[in-house]
N, C-alpha and C positions, 0 to 999 in steps of 0.2 A: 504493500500500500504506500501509495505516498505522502508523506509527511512534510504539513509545512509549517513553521510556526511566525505567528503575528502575533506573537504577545511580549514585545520586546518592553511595551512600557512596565511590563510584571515584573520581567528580568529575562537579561542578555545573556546569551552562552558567552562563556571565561573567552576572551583571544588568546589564543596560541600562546604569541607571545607574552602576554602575560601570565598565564599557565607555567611556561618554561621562569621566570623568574622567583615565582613562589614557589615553584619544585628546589629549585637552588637553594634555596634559603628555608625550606623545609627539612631537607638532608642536610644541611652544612651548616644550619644557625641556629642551636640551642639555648643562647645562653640570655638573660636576665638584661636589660638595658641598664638596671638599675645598680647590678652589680658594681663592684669596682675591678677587678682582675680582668684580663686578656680577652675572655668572652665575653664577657658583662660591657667591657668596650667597645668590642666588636658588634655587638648590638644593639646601644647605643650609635655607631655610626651607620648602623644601616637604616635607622628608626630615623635621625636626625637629617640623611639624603634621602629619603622617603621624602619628609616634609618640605626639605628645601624645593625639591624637585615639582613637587603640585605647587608651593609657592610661584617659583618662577613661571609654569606654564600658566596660572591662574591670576596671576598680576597682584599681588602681596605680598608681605611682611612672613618667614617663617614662626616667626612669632606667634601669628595672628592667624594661626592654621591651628585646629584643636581635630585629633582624632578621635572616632567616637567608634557604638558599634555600629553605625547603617544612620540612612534619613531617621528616622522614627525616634533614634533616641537624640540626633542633632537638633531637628524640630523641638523638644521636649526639652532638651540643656539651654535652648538658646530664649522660649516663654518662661521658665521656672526662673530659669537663672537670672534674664531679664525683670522679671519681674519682681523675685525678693532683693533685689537690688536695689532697686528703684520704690519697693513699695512708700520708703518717708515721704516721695514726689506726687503720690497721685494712685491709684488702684483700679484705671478704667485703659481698657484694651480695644484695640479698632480691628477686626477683620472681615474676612465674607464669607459668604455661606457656601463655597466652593470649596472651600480648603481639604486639602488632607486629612482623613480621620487623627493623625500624627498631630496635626495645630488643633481642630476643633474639639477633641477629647480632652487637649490637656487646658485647652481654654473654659470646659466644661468643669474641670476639675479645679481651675483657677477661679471659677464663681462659686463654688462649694467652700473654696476658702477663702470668700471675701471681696473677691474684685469683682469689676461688672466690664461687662463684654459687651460690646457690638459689633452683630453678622449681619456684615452689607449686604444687599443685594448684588445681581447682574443682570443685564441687559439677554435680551434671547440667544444672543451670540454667547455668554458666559463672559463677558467683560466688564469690570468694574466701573464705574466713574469717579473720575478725578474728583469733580463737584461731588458727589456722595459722601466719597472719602472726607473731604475738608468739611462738609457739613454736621459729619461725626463726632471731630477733635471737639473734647472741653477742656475746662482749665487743667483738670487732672489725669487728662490720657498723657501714658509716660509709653505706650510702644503699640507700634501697629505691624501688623504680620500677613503678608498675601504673599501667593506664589507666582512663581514666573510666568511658568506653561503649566497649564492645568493637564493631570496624569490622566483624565480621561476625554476627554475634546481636545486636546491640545493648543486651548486658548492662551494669547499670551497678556498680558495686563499690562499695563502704562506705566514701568518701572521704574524708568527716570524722572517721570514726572511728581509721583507719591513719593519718590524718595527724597526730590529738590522741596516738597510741601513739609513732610515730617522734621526735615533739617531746620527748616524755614522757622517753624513751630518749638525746636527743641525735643522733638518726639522720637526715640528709638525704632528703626526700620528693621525688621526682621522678615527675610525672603526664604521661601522652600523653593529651592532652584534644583532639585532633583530630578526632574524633569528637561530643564533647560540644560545643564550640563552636556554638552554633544551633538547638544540640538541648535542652541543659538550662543554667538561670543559672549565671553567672559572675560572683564578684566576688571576685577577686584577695585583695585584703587582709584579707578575710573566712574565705581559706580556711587551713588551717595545710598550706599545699605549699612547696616552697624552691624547686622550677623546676615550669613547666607549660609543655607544648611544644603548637603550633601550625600550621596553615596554611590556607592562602587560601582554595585550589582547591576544599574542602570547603564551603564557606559562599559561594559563588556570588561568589568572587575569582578572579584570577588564580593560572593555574598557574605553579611555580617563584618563588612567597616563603612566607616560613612565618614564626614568631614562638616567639621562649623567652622564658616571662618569669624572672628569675630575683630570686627576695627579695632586696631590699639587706641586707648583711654576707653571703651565702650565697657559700662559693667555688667559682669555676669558674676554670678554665685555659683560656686561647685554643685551639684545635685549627688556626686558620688562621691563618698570622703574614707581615705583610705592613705593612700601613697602622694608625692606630689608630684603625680608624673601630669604632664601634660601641663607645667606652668600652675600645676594647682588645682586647675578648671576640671580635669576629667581622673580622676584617681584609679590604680588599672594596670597591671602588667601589659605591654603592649603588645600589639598584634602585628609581629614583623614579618611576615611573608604577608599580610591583609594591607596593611602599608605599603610593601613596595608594589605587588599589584594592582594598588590602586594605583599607585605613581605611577607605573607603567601605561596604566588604563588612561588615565589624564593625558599622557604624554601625548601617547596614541589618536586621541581625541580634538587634543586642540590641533595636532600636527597634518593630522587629515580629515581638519573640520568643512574647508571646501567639498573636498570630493562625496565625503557624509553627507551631505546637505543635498548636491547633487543627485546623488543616486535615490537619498529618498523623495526627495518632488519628483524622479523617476517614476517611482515603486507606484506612488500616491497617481500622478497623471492616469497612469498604464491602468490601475484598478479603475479609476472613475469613467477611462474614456472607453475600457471594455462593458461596465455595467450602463454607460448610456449605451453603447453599438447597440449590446443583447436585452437589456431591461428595460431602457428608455430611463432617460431623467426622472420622468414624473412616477419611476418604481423605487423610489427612496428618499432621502433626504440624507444632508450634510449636517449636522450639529457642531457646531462651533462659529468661530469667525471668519468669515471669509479672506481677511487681512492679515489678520494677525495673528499666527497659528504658526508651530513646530510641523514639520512637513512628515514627521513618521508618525505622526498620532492621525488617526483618521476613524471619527466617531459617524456613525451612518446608519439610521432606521428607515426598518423595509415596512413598512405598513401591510397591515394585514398578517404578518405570521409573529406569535410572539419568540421573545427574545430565548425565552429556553429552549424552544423549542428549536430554532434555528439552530444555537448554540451545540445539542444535541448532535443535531444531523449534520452538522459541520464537523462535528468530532468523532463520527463515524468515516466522513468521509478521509480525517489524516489530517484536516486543518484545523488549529489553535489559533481561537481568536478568542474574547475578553466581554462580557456585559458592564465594565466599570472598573473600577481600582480592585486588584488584585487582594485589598484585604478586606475586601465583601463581598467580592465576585462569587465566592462560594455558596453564598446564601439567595444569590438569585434574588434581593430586593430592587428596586426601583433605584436606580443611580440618585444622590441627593443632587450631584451636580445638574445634571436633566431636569430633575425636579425647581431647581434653583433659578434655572433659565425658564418657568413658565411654559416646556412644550407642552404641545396637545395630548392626550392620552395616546392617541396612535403610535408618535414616535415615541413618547416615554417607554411603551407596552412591548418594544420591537428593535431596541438601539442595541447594535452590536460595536464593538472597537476593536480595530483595527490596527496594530501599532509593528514598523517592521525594523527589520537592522541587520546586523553583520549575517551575513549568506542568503540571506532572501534578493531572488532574481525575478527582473521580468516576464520570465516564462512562468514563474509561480503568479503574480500577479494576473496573467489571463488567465493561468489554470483555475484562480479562485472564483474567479470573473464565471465563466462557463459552470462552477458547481454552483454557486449560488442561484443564477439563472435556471437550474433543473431544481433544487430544490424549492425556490419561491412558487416553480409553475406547479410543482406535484402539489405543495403544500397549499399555495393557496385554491388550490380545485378542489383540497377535501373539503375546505370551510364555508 
C-alpha cells in the first residue's frame, strides 16, 4: 500500500543528518555538563555549541536561548515565568482564542490563580486585529501572548505590529513561533518579542526539546528548581544529543529556508489545482487566510462528508492527514480554532489539514488529489 504522510505540522521525520549527529553523541557523550572533570567538560562544550549554534542561525544572544523539553513546556516557562515576575505590575493577560492548548490551558490555570485573561477574537480568516488587541490593554496588562502561524490553518498574525504596540505600552510580548520556525524568517533581534517559544520535532529535530528564547533584561521566574543549569531559568541535567539535533535541525532550516518555502507552495498549488481539475472549486473550501499563511499548512473542508469519516477512509487508503492540533486530534472534537473563526457548520463538521514536509512529492500531491475525488463521490452518494 502506499503510504503518504501530511501530518508534518504533528511532527517531522528526524533528517538524516540530524539522526547521524545525535547517534554521535549518543555512543561517545556520557558524561554530566555539570560535572567538573574531562567528561563533564566535554559536555559542557557540546551543550554550550548546541546553543551558540541556534543563537547565531536564529539572530540572538547565547545567553538568551533557554533549552527546555518541546513547545508545551516553552509556552508554559515563558506565561508562568512571565507572569510571577511581573505579578507586583499588574495581573491581566491579552491573548486569543486560537492559541495552542500549551498558552490557553496554562492561561486557564493563571485565572484559577488570580489573574484575569482576555481571549481575542478573529476574523473568518483566523487573524487577529491590531485594533482589538490595543483595545484590550488596561492599566494592569503586564504580557500579551499570540502565535505566529496558527498549527492548524496556518494563519499568520500581524507580529511586528503587536509587538511595536506592547513595547509602545510597556507590555511583555510572548510569541508561540512553533509553527513558524521553517516556515517563515527569523531573526531574533530584529523582532520586538520579549520571549519566543520553540521546538525541534517540528522542523525535522528530535522529539522532546524545545527552545524559549527570552530578551536579555526580560523577566522570567524558574518554574523548575533544582540545578542552575540553564542560567537559572530551566533547572535539569541536559539533553545533549536533543541539543545538538536541534542545532543541527535549525541549521538545516534556516540554510534551506528558500528552497522549503519553495517546494511547499509546490506541494500546496499541485493539491488545490488537482482538486479544482477533479472536484471543482465549489467541492471545498480553504480555511484560513488567503494572504497570510505558512504554505505547508493547508486546512480544507469538503462539505457534505464529515470529518471522521473522511479521516477514516483516508487512512485506509495509506494517507495521514490531521482534523486539528495533534493534541486533540484524537478525540475527534470540533477544532476551537474553526470554531473561533465563526465557520458554518458544514465546514466546521468536514475540515481536514493538511500539512507536508521533508519527502512529500508532487506525484503524492495528485495521488491525494485523485483519492479524495473517489472517496467524496462514493461517500457523498450514500448520504
Amino acid at each position: 500500500m502506499t503510504r503518504i504522510y501530511l501530518d508534518h505540522a504533528a511532527s517531522t521525520p528526524v533528517h538524516p543528518e540530524v539522526a547521524k549527529v545525535m547517534l554521535n553523541i549518543m555512543t561517545e557523550q556520557y558524561g554530566n555538563a555539570s560535572s567538573v572533570h574531562q567528561f563533564g567538560r566535554s559536555a559542557k562544550r557540546m551543550i554550550n555549541g548546541a546553543r551558540d549554534m541556534i543563537a547565531a542561525f536564529l539572530g540572538c544572544s547565547p545567553e538568551e536561548w533557554v533549552f527546555t523539553g518541546g513547545g508545551t513546556e516553552s509556552d508554559n516557562l515563558a506565561l508562568f515565568g512571565a507572569a510571577a515576575a511581573t505579578a507586583n505590575k499588574g495581573r491581566h493577560i491579552v491573548t486569543t482564542a486560537i492559541e495552542h492548548h500549551a498558552v490557553l490551558h496554562t492561561c486557564k490555570q493563571l485565572e484559577k490563580e488570580g489573574w484575569s485573561v482576555t481571549y481575542l477574537p478573529v476574523d473568518s480568516t483566523g487573524r487577529v486585529s491590531l485594533a482589538e488587541v490595543a483595545a484590550a490593554l488596561r492599566e494592569d496588562t503586564v504580557l500579551i501572548s499570540i502565535m505566529f502561524a496558527n498549527n492548524e490553518t496556518g494563519t499568520v498574525q500581524p507580529l511586528q505590529e503587536i509587538g511595536e504596540l506592547a513595547a509602545e505600552r510597556g507590555i511583555l510580548f510572548h510569541v508561540d513561533a512553533v509553527q513558524a520556525l521553517g516556515a517563515l524568517p527569523i531573526v531574533l533581534r530584529e523582532l520586538p518579542v520579549d520571549y519566543m517559544s520553540f521546538s525541534a520535532h517540528k522542523i525535522n529535530g528530535p522529539q522532546g526539546i524545545g527552545g524559549l528564547y527570552v530578551r536579555r533584561g526580560a523577566p522570567l521566574n524558574s518554574r523548575q528548581h533544582g540545578g542552575l543549569q540553564e542560567r537559572g531559568r530551566r533547572a535539569g541535567t541536559e539533553n545533549l544529543a536533543g541539543a545538538a539535533g536541534f542545532a543541527k535541525a535549525v541549521q538545516l532550516a534556516v540554510q534551506e529556508f528558500l528552497q522549503r518555502q519553495e517546494k511547499a507552495n509546490l506541494l500546496r498549488s499541485t493539491l488545490l489545482q488537482e482538486l479544482d481539475r477533479l472536484i471543482g472549486p465549489e467541492g471545498y473550501a480553504i480555511n484560513g487566510n488567503p494572504r497570510h499563511f505558512v504554505p505547508n499548512i493547508l486546512n480544507l473542508s469538503f462539505p457534505g462528508v464529515r470529518t471522521d469519516v473522511l479521516l477514516m477512509n483516508l487512512d485506509m487508503e495509506g494517507i495521514a492527514v490531521a482534523s486539528g492540533s495533534a493534541c486533540t486530534s484524537g478525540s475527534l472534537e470540533i477544532s476551537h480554532v474553526l470554531q473561533a473563526m465563526n465557520l458554518s457548520d458544514n465546514l466546521l463538521d468536514s475540515a481536514i489539514r493538511f500539512s507536508t514536509g521533508l519527502g512529500n512529492t508532487v506525484g503524492e500531491m495528485e495521488y491525494v488529489a485523485r483519492k479524495i475525488e473517489t472517496l467524496l463521490n462514493r461517500l457523498r452518494n450514500r448520504s
